[in-house]
C-alpha positions in Angstrom: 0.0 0.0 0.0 1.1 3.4 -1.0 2.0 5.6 1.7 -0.3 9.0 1.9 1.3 12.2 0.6 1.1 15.2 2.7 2.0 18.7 0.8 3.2 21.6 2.7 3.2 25.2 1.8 5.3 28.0 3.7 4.9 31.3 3.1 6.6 33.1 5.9 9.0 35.9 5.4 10.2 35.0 8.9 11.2 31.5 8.1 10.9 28.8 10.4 10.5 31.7 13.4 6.6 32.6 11.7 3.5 31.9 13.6 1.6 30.3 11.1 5.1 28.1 9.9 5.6 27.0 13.4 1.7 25.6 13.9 1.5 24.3 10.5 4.9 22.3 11.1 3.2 21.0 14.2 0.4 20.0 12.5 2.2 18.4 9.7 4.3 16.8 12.1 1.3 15.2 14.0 0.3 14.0 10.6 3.5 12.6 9.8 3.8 10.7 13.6 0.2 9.3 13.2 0.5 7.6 9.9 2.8 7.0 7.0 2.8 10.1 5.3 5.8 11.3 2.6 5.9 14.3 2.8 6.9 17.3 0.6 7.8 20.9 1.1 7.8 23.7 -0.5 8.6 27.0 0.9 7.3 29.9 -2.1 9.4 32.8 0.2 12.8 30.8 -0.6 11.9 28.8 -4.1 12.4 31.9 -6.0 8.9 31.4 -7.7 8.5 34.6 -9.8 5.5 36.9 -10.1 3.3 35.0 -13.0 3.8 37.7 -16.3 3.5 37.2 -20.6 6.8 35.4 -20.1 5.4 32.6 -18.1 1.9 32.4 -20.1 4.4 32.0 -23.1 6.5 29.2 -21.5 3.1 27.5 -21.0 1.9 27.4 -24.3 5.3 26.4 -25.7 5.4 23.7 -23.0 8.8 24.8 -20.9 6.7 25.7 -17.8 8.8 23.3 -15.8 8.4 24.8 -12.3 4.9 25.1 -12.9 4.3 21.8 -13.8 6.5 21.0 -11.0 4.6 22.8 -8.5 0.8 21.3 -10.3 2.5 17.9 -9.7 3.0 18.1 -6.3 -0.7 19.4 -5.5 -2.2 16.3 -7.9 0.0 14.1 -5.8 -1.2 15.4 -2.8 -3.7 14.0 -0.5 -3.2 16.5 2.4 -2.3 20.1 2.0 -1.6 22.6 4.9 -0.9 26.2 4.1 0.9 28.5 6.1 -0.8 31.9 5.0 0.2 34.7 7.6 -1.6 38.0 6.7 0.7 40.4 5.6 -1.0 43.8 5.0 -4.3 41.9 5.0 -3.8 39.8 2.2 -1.5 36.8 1.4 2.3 37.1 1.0 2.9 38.1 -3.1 4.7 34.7 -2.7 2.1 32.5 -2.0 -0.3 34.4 -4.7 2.6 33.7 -7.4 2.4 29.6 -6.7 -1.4 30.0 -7.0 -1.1 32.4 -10.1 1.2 29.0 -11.1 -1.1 26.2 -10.3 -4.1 27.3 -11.3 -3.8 26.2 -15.3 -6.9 25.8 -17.5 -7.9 22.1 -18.4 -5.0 20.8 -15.6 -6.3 22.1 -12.4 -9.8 23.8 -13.4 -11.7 23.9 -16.6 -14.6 26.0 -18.0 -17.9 24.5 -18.6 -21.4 25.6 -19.1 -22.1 25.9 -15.8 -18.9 28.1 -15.4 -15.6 26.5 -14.4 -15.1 23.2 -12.4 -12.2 22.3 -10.2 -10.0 19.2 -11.0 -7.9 19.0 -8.2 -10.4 16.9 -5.4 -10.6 14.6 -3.1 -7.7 16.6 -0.9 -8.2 17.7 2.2 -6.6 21.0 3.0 -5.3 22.7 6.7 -4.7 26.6 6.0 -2.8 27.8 9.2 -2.9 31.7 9.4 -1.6 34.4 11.8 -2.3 37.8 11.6 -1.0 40.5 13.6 -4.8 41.9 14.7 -8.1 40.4 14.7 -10.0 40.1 11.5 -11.7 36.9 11.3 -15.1 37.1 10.3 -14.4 41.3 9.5 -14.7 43.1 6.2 -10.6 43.3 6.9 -10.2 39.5 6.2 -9.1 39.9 2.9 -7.1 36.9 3.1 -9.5 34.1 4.3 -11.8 35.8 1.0 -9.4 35.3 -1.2 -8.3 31.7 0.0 -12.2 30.7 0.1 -12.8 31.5 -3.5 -9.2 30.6 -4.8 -9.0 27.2 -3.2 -12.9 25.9 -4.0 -12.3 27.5 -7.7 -9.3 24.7 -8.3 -11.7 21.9 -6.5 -10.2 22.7 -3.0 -13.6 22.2 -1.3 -12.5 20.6 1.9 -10.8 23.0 3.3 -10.0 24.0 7.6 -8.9 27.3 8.6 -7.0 27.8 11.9 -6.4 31.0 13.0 -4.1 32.6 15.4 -5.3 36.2 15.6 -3.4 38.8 17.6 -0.4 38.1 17.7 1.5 41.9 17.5 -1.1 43.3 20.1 0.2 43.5 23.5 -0.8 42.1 26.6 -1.9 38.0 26.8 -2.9 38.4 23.1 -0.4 36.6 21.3 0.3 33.7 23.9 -3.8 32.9 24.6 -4.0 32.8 20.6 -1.2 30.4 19.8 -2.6 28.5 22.6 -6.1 28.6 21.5 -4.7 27.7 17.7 -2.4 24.6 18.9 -5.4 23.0 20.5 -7.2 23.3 17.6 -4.4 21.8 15.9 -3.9 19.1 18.3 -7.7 18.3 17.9 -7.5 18.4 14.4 -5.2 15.1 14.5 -6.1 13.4 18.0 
């Protein structure tokens, strides 16, 4: 029996030391020490995945998109994928919008249909992990959690979990209670 392939997307600036990088490597570790799980990383801040332009549209239709196809192949191969998404000026890091900009490919990861278009990339479940310096969930300011909820479903990510640590720059208990609150949520996701 194959083992299960876990996918796992960091988009820190800060590296290993980011709030959302540190409880999304705890939650793919838990994944990892409960079953047999490969896992593969891929860290967009230190990948060196461009902003998506004409050149890369042209590399696609002559077929020398390698990264891109690269980076589609690991998300088909997928059957877990956690994204750490911290909220930088209340969107996604640019980084993390170029690998989407990369995997979302017409007729490989969505088509169009009559209907309008249709994911292709299903039966994945997806973790996304973000941290945000205030507290937006739920407020016209979540920009990011929008963006994720349309982005992901739109490429057949329907099974998606959002934990949130919210906070996290404001002074006082803030930041502890909500790393707390988020590593339960994260320990409960796996127990």
């Amino acid at each position: 029996m194959m083992s299960k392939q876990i996918l796992s997307i960091q988009s820190s600036i800060f590296g290993d030391q980011g709030v959302s990088s540190g409880l999304a490597k705890q939650l793919v570790d838990k994944f990892v020490a409960e079953a047999d799980y490969q896992l593969t990383v891929r860290d967009v801040t230190q990948d060196n995945i461009p902003h998506f332009n004409a050149q890369t549209l042209s590399d696609i239709a002559d077929g020398n998109a390698t990264l891109a196809d690269a980076l589609i192949a690991e998300v088909q191969q997928a059957d877990v994928i956690v994204i750490a998404a911290p909220m930088y000026n209340f969107s996604i890091p640019s980084q993390l919008k170029s690998w989407f900009d990369h995997i979302a490919r017409a007729g490989v990861t969505f088509k169009y249909t009559e209907l309008g278009p249709q994911g292709l990339l299903t039966n994945k479940k997806v973790y996304v992990v973000t941290a945000r310096g205030g507290q937006y969930q739920g407020s016209g300011k979540d920009i990011d959690s929008s963006y994720l909820n349309v982005i992901l479903p739109f490429l057949g990510l329907t099974d998606v979990e959002f934990i949130y640590a919210e906070g996290v720059n404001m002074g006082g208990d803030t930041r502890e209670s909500s790393i707390q609150a988020a590593e339960k949520q994260v320990n409960d996701l796996v127990a």
